[in-house]
C-alpha positions as CSV (number, residue, x, y, z in Angstrom):
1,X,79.2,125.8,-202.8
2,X,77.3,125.1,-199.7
3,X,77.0,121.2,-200.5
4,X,80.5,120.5,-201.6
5,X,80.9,121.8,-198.0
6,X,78.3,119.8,-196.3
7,X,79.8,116.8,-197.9
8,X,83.2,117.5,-196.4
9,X,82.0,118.4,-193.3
10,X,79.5,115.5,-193.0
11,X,80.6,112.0,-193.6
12,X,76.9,110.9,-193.3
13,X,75.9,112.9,-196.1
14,X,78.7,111.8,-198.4
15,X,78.4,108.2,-198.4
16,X,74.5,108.6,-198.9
17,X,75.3,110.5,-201.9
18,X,77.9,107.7,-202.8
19,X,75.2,105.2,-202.4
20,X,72.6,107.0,-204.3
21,X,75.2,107.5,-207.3
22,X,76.1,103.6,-207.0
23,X,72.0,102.7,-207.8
24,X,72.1,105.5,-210.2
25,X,75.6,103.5,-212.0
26,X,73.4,100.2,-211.5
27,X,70.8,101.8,-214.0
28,X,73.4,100.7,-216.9
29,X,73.5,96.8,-216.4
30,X,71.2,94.3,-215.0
31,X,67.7,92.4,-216.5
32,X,65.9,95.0,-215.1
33,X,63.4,97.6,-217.8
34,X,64.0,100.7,-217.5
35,X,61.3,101.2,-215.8
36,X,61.8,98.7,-213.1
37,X,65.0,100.3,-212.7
38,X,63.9,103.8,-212.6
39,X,61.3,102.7,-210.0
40,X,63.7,101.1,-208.2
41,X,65.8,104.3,-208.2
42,X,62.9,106.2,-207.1
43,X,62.9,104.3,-203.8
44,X,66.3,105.3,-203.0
45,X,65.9,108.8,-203.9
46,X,65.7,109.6,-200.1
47,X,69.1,109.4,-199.7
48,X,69.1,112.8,-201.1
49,X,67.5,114.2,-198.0
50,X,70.4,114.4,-195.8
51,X,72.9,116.5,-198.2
52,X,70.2,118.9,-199.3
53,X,68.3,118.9,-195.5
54,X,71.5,119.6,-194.0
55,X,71.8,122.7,-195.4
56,X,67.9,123.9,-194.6
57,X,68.6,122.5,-191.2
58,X,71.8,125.0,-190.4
59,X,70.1,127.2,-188.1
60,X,68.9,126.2,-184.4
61,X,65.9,127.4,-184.9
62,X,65.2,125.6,-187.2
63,X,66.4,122.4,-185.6
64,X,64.2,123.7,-182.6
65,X,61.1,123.8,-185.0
66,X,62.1,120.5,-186.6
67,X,62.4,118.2,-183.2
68,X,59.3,119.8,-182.0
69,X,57.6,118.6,-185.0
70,X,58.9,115.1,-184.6
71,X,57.7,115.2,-181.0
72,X,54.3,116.3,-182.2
73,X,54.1,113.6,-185.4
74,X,55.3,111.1,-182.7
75,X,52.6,111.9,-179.9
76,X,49.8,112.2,-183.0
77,X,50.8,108.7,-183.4
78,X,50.9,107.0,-180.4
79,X,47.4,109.0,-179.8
80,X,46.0,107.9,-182.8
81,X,47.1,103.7,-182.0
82,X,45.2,104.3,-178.8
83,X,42.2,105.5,-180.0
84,X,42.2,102.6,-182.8
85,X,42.6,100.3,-179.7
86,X,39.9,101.4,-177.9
87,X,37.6,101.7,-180.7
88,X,37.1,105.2,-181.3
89,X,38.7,105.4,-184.4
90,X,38.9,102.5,-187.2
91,X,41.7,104.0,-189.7
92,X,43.6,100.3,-190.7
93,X,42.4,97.5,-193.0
94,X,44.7,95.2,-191.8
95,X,43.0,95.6,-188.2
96,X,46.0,96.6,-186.4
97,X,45.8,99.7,-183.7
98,X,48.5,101.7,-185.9
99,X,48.1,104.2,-188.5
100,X,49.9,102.6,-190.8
101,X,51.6,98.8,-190.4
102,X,52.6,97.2,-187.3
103,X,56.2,97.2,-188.4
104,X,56.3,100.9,-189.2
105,X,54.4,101.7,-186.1
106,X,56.5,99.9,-183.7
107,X,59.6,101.2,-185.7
108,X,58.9,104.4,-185.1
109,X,57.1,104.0,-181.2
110,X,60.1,102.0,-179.9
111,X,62.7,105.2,-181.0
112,X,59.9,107.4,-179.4
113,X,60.3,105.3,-175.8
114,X,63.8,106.0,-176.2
115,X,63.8,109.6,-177.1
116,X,61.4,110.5,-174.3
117,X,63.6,108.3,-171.7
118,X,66.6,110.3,-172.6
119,X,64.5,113.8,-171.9
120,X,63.2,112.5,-169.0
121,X,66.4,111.2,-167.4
122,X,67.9,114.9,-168.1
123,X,65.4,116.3,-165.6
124,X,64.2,119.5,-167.6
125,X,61.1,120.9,-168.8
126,X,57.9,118.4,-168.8
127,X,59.9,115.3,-167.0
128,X,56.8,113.9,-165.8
129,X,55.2,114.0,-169.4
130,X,58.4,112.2,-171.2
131,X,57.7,109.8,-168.1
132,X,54.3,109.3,-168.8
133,X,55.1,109.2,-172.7
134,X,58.1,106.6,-172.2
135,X,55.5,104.1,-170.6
136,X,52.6,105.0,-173.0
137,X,55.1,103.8,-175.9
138,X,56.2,100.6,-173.9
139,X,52.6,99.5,-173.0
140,X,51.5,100.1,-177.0
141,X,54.7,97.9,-177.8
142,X,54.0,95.1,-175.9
143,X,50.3,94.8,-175.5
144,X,48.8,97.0,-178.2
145,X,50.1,96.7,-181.2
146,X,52.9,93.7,-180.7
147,X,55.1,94.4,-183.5
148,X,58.4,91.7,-183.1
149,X,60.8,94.0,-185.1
150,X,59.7,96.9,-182.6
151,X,59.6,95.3,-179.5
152,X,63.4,94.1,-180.4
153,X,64.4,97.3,-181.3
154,X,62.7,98.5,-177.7
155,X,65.0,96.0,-176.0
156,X,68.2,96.8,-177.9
157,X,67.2,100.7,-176.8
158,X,66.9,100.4,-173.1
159,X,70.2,98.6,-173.0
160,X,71.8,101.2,-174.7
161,X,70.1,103.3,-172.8
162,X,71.6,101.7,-169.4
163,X,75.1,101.8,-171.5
164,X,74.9,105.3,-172.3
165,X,73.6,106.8,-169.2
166,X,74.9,104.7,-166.4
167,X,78.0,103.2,-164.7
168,X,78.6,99.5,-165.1
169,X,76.6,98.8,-161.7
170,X,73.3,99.8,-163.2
171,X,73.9,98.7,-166.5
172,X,73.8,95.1,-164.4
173,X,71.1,95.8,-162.6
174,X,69.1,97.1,-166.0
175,X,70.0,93.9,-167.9
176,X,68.9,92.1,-164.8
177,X,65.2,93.8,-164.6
178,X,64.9,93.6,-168.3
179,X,65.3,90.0,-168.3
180,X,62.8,89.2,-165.3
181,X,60.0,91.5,-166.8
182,X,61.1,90.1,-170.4
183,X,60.8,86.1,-168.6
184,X,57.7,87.2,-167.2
185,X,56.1,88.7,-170.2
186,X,57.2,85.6,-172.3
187,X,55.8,83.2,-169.9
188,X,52.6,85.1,-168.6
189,X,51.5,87.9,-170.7
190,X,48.5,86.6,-173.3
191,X,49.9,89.4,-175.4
192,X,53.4,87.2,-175.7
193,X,51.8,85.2,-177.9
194,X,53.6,86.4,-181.4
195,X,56.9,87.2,-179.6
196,X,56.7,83.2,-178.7
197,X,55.5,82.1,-182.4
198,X,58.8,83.9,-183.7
199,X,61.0,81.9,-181.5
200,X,59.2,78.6,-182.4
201,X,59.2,79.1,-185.9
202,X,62.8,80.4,-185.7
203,X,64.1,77.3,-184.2
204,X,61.7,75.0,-186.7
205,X,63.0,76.9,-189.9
206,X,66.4,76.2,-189.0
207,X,65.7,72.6,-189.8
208,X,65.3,72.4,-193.6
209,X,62.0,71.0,-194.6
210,X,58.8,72.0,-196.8
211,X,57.0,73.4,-194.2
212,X,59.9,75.8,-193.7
213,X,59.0,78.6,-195.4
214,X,54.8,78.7,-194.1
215,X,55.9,81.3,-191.2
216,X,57.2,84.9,-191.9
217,X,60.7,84.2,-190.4
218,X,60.7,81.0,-192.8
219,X,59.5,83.0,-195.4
220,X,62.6,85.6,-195.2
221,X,65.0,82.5,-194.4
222,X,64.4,81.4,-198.0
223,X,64.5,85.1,-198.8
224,X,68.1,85.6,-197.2
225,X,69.2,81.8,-199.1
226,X,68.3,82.8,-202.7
227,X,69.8,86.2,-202.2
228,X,73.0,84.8,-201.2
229,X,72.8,82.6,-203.5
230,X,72.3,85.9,-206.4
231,X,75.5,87.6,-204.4
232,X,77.4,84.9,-205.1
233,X,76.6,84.8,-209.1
234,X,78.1,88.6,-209.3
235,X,79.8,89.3,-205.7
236,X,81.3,92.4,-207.1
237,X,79.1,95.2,-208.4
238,X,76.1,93.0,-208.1
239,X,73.1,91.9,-210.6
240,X,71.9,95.6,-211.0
241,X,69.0,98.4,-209.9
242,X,66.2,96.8,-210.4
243,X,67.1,93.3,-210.7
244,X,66.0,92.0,-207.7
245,X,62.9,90.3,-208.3
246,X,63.5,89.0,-211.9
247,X,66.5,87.7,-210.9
248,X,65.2,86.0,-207.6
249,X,62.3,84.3,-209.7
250,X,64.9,83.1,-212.0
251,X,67.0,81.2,-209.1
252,X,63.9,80.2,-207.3
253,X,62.0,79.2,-210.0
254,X,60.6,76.0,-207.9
255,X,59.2,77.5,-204.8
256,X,55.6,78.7,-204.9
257,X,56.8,81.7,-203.3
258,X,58.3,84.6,-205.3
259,X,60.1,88.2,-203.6
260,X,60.3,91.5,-204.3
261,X,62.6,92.1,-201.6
262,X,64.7,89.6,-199.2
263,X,63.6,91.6,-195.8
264,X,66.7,92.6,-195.4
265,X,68.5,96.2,-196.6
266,X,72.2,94.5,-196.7
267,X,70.8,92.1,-199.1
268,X,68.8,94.1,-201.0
269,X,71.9,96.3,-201.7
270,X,74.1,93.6,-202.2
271,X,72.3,91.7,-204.6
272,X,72.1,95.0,-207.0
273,X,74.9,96.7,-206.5
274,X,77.2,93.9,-205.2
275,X,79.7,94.1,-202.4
276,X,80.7,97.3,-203.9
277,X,77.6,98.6,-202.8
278,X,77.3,96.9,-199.2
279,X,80.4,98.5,-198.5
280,X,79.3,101.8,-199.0
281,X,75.9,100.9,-197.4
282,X,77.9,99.6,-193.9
283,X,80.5,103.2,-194.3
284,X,76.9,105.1,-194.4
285,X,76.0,103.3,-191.0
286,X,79.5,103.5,-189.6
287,X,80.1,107.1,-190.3
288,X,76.7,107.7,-188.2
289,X,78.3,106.0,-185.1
290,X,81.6,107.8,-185.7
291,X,80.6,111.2,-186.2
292,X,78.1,110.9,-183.6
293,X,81.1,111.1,-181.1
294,X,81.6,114.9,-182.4
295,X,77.9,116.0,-180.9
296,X,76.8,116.9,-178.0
297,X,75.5,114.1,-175.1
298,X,71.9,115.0,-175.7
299,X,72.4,114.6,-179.6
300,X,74.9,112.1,-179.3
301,X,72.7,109.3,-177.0
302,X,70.0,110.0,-179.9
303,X,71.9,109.7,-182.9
304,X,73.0,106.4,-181.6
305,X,70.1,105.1,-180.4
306,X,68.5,106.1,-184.5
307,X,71.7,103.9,-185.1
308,X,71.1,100.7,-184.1
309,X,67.5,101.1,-185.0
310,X,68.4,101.4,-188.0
311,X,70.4,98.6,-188.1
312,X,67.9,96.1,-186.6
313,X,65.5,97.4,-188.9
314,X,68.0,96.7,-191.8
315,X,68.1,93.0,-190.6
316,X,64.5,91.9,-191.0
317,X,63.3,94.7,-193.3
318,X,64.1,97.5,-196.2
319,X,64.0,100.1,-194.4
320,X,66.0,102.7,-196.7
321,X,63.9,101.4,-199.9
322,X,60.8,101.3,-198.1
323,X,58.5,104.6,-198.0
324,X,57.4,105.7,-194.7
325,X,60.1,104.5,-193.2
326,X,62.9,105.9,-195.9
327,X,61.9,109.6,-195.3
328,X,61.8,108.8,-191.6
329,X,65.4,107.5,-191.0
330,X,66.8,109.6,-193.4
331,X,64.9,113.2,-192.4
332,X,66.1,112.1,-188.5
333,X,69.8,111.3,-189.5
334,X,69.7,114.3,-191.3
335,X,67.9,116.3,-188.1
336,X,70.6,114.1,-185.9
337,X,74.1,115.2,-187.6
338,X,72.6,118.8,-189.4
339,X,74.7,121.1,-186.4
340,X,78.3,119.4,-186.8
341,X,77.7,121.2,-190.9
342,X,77.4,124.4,-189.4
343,X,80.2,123.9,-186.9
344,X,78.1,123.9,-184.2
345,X,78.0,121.0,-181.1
346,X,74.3,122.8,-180.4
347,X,72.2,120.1,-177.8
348,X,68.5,119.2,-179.0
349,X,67.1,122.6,-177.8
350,X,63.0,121.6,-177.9
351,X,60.0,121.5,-175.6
């Protein structure tokens, strides 16, 4: 009985179950094998975290032992990008100063910055230290490991920061320092450099051309075309689990290029599962904003703040489907919304 009860209680965790049950429907129809399908499936299977989490999460203690462990992983880390940097460990092929990819890192980092702002601001145990942290995570944004999607989501974080934390005089005066430092990073910092490619190639892969799809933002602009293109064949339930990349390297059969994914989650869904399926996939990220109104401030500025990284991840990646950062989002929203199940507005009670 305890998750018809979670579901009821937690809108979050209903519509990831509806989602996962749409993918699981999509299994009947589509080009896909059964085993691209399943596979397919298998990547969405961590929408099953938050309804069965919820329930392991009911007690503040262990929320307490969970958000220390998050604080931990996160510090590990940002520890572990440093050391890379400075040579003292070598863990990454791809030569990047981040245990994993630069997206993932700087995904993960720029919600970091923002959780230890929020602690600091709050004035409570180890202020100085979620000082100290917030800057260590901006510097390894912006001149470490230079991830675009991450330093956006950074950006997008202090300014909800400013919204969520201070009257409307100091949200000006944020969106005014932000912009001078952001002007003077652009135009001075060495480390600007891939921030500045991405604006170049974004204004040159709005002009259609061969050359367009050379540069990653051209690459996912010819992503995000096809795909439309595939919603548009079946807008309603969609092509499918599993369908994606057959179905893609049927309708863009001339390009030298072929997809697995379209860098983008609202795609992705919609092109399987239709708008059927995007409509569940925007009432999972709407019930998040919605029911984060119901917690606490402390848990409230977070859950928000995992919000619209979540949605800026969704934009220019597949972040749900994706591995590392699938159990991320989906263990935090479960951490995020785990108290309102129990009928409790408990604050983030941690180190």
């Amino acid at each position: 009985m305890v998750l018809p009860v979670t579901l009821k209680k937690n809108p979050v965790a209903a519509f990831s179950l509806l989602l996962l049950l749409c993918f699981i429907v999509g299994l009947g129809y589509g080009v896909a094998t059964n085993g691209e399908a399943i596979s397919m499936l298998s990547k969405y299977r961590e929408l099953l975290f938050i309804p069965l989490l919820t329930s392991f999460l009911s007690t503040e203690r262990t929320r307490y032992w969970a958000w220390n462990a998050f604080i931990i992983s996160s510090v590990l880390i940002l520890v572990i990008s440093y050391l890379m940097h400075f040579g003292i460990l070598n863990l990454n092929n791809q030569g990047d100063p981040a245990f994993k990819s630069r997206i993932t890192h700087s995904i993960f980092i720029s919600f970091f910055g923002f959780f230890c702002a929020h602690k600091a601001y709050d004035g409570k145990a180890y202020k100085k230290l979620y000082w100290l942290l917030f800057i260590a995570c901006s510097y390894n944004l912006f001149f470490i490991v230079e991830g675009r999607t991450g330093q956006l989501i950074a950006v997008s974080l202090i300014l909800l920061f400013a919204v969520q934390r201070f009257t409307n005089r100091g949200l000006v005066m944020t969106v005014f320092v932000v912009g001078i430092l952001m002007l003077l990073f652009l135009n001075y910092s060495d480390k600007a450099t891939r921030f500045n490619e991405g604006v170049v190639n974004m204004q040159s892969d709005l002009k259609p051309g061969p050359e367009q799809s050379q540069t990653s933002m051209g690459q996912r602009y010819m992503f995000w075309r096809y795909s439309l293109e595939l919603i548009a064949e079946k807008p309603l339930f969609g092509h499918g689990t599993g369908s994606f990349a057959k179905e893609y390297e049927r309708i863009a059969s001339t390009e030298t290029m072929m997809a697995k994914n379209p860098h983008n989650e609202f795609l992705m869904v919609s092109v399987q599962l239709g708008v059927v399926g995007l409509l569940i996939y925007l009432g999972f990220l709407a019930s998040q904003y919605f029911l984060s109104k119901k917690l606490a401030d402390q848990e409230k500025y977070v859950a928000q703040g995992l919000l619209l990284t979540l949605i800026i991840t969704s934009l220019f990646n597949t972040p749900i489907m994706d591995h590392a950062e699938g159990h991320w989002f989906l263990m935090m929203i479960a951490l995020c919304y785990a108290s309102l199940s129990t009928g409790l507005n408990a604050e983030i009670n941690h180190a």
